[in-house]
N, C-alpha and C positions, 0 to 999 in steps of 0.2 A: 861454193855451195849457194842454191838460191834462198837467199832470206828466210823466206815464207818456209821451208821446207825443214831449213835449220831451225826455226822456232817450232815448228810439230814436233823435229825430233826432239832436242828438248821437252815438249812437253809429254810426249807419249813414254818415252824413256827405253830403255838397250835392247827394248822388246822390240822395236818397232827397224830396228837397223834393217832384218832379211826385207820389211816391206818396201823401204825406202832407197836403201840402197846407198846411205849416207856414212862418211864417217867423218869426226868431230874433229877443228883441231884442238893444238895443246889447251887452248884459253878456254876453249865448249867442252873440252873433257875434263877441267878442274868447274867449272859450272852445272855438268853433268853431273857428278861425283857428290857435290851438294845437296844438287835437290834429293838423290838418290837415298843419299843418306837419312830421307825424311819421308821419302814417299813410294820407294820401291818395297813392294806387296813382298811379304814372311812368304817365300815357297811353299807350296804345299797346304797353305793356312787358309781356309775354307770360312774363317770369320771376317774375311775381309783386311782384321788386322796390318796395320803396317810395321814393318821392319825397325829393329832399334838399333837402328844403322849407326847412332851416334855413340855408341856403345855404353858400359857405366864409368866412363873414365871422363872426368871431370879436365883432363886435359884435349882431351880429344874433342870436348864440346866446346872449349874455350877458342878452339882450333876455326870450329866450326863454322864459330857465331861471326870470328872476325871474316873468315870466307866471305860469307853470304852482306858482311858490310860490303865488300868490296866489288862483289858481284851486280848487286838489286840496290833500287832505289831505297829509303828508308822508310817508305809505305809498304813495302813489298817484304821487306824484311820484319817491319813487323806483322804482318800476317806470317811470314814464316816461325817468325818464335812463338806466336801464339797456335801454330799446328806444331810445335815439337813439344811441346808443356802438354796438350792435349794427346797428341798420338804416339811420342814416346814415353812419356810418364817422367820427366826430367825434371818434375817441380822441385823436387829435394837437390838437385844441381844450382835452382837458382837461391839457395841458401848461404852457396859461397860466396865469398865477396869479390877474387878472382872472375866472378864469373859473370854477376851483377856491373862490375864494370865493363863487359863487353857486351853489352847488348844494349840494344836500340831502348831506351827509355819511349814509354806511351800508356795511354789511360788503361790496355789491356794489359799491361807488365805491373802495373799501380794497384788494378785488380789485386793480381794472383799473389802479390808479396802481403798484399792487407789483409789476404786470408792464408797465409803463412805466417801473419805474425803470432800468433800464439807458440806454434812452434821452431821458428827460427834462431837460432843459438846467438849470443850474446855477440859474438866475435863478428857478426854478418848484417847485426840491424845498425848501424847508424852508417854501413854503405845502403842500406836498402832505403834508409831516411834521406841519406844524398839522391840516390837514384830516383825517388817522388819527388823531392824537393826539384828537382829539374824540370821533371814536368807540371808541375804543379807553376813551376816562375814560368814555363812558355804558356800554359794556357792564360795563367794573369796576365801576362804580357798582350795578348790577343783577347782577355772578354771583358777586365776588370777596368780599362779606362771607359770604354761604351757603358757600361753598368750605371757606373758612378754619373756619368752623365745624362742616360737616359732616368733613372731614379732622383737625381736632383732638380731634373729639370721639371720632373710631377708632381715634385714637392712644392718648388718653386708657383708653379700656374695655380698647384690646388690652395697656394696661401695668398693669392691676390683678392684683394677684397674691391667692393666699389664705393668705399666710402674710406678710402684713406687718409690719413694725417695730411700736415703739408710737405713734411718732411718725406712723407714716404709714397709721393703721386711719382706714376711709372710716365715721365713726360711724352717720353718717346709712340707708346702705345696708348696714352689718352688722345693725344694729336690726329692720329690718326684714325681713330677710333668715333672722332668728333669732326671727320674734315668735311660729313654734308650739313656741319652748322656754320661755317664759315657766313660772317656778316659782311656784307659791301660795305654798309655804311659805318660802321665799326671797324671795317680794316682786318677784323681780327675773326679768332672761333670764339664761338660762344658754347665750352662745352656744356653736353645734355646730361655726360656721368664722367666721373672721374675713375682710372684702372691705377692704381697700384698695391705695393705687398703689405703686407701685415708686418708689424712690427718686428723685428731679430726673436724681442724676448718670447712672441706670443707665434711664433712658426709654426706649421703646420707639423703636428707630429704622426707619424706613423708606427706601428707596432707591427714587426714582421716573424711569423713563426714559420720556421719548415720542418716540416716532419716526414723522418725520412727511413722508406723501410729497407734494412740492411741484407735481406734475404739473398742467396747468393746469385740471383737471377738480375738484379738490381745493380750488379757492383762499379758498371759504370755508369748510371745515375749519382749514386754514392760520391764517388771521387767530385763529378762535378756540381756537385749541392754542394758540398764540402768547402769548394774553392768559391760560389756565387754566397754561401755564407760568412766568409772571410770579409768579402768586398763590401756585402750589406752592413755587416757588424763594422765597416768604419767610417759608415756614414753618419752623422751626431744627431742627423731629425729622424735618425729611421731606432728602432728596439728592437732587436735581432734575437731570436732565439731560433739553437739548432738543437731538435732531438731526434735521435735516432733507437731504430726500434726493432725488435726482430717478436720474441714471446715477452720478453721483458723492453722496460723503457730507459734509453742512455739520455740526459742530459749534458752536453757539450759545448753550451753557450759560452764558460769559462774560458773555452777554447779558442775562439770564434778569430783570434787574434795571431795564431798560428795550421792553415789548414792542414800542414804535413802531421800535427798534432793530431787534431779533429782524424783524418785519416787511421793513423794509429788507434784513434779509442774507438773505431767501428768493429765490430767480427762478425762478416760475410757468413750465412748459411744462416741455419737455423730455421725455427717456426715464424711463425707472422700473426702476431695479434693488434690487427688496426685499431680495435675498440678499445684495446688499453691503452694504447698510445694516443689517442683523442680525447679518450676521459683524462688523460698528463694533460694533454693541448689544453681541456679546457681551463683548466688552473690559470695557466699564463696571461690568458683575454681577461683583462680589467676595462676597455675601452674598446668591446663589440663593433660599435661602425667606423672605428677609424684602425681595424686590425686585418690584418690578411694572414691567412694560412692556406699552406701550399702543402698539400700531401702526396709526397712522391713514392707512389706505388703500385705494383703490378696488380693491385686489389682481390689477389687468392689470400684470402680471410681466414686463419687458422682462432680467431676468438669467436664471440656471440655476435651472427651477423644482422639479428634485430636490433641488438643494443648499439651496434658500430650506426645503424640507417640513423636510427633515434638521436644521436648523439650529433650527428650530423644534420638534421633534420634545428634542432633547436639551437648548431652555432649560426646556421642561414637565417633562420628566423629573429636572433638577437640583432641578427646584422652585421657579421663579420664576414668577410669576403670570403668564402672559401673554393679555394681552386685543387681538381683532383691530377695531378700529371703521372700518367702510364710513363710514362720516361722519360728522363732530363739528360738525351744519349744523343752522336752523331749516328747511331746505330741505326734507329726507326723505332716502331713501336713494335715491342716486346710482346710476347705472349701474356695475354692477361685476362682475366675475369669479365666476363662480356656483360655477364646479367648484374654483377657488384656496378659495376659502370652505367649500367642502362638504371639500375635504382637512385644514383646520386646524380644523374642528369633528372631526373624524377623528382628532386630535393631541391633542384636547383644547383648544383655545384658544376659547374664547368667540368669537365671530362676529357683528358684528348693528352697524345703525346707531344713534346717539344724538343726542337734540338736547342743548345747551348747558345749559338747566336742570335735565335729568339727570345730568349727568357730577360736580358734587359728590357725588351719593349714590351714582356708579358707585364712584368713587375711595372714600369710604367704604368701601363694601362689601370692594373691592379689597383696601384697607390688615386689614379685620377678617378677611381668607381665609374671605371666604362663596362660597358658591356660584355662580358670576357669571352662569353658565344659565340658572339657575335666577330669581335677583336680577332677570335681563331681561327673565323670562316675565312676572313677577310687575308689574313696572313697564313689561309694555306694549310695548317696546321690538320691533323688529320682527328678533327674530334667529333664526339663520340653521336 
């Protein structure tokens, strides 16, 4: 069969056979039978509806999940579990722990279990704690040594002074820094200023808050705020606080040392009040210009949205860095409040979605007080 024609049939499905004139072998008709089972349209069913081909048997789905390993890449496969959870209604399947072991671990499986833990039976949460715990070690494994190093090294430049000890001159970079004073008749440089760092005791300190709203629109920002709060919280010159927020406000810094933790004390859905969660934020700022806060949210405002501008309005003016992120997602940017975003560009607060492999060099920037507008133009970033 040619290629191209074998992949339509596949994608059109058993309907398309009289046009095609194709038929599948053994390997394309357990392939077939797959997707079928996910995406072939309820007969008759005028809502569009798809088929619960997977049926309510919990062996049958376990059957399923391993099929579709064995079939699809594991990109593919999780777009596939994440249309059977949506269009079969199989959430309550992924409560067993049989079942949880067979499926592709990813930040949208991390989602749906975070907003199943409230009601997940005892027998089935510390497989679903392994099952995040997995992905949560592969995305540390990929963002948490770039973090540590882009964030230490802002630390680092923002604590060089130009009047350093003797003890504490950066040789390497006053040398060069001074090589148009080089003397003939001296032989030698005559530096004009000296570059090194500030003392160990007297380091540059930063204060980091993220606030982070849990609304069920959010939930993969969530997961990965979660994990870049871990990584912040174990750096010693940075002060980390994580809260998260829905109508009420969760403090989780406690946490900050295990994010499969932090994970668990989040509950996806709910209302959204940013202004109580900022009048929290503002508790925490005891050192305005040397604090950043990052507030990750789709900015639909369910509290007082003068009082949230206000509140906002006088952490910019005290001088704490405040950056607004519509999403901390590989997703894109998310559906979000156009005119809440157009008012805190207005305040001055940076505005604009980020994915995950930018947010080291966000936080950089943040910690050096660059220009963070500007820093988002520059890197692409789609702000506001």
């Amino acid at each position: 069969m040619d290629e191209r024609l074998r992949r339509w049939r596949l994608v059109l499905g058993s309907e398309a056979d009289p046009e095609t004139g194709t038929t599948l072998s053994g390997a394309d008709q357990s392939i077939d039978k797959a997707l079928a089972a996910l995406y072939d349209a309820v007969p008759g069913d005028q809502g569009g509806q798809r088929a619960a081909g997977l049926g309510s048997s919990a062996p049958r789905v376990a059957r399923w999940l391993g099929d579709i390993r064995q079939y699809f890449p594991s990109t593919v496969v999780q777009v596939m579990q994440r249309d059977a959870v949506d269009r079969l209604g199989i959430t309550r399947m992924l409560m067993e722990p049989e079942l949880l072991n067979a499926v592709e671990p990813d930040v949208h499986l991390v989602s749906t279990l975070m907003a199943l833990n409230e009601v997940m039976p005892e027998e089935t949460k510390q497989t679903a704690r392994e099952v995040v715990g997995r992905v949560v070690a592969e995305l540390e494994a990929r963002l948490a040594e770039r973090t540590k190093a882009a964030v230490t090294g802002a630390l680092d430049r923002a604590g060089r002074t130009g009047r350093p000890r003797h003890s504490d001159i950066d040789w390497d970079r006053t040398i060069r820094a001074n090589l148009k004073h080089f003397s003939p008749t001296l032989g030698t440089i005559v530096p004009d200023r000296l570059i090194g760092y500030a003392r160990r005791n007297h380091s540059v300190q930063r204060d980091v808050v993220l606030a982070i709203d849990q609304s069920g629109s959010m939930a993969e920002s969530v997961v990965y705020a979660a994990l870049f709060g871990a990584v912040l919280g174990s750096i010693r010159t940075l002060k980390t606080s994580l809260v998260v927020f829905d109508t009420a406000v969760v403090d989780l810094t406690d946490q900050l040392d295990d994010p499969v933790d932090v994970l668990f004390g989040t509950q996806l859905g709910g209302g959204t009040d940013i202004n109580r969660a900022l009048a929290y934020c503002e508790q925490l700022v005891t050192k305005p210009s040397e604090t950043v806060l990052v507030l990750i949210s789709d900015l639909y405002e369910g509290g007082v949205r003068e009082e949230l501008l206000r509140r906002a309005r006088g952490l910019v003016e005290a001088g704490v860095q405040v950056i607004a992120l519509l999403a901390l997602a590989d997703s894109g940017t998310p559906s979000y409040d156009a005119e809440n975003a157009a008012a805190l560009v207005e305040l001055g607060v940076p505005t604009f979605a980020c994915t995950p492999d930018r947010f080291p060099d966000l936080m950089a920037a943040a910690i050096r007080r660059d220009d963070i507008t500007s820093w988002a133009s520059t890197n692409l970033i789609e702000a506001q």
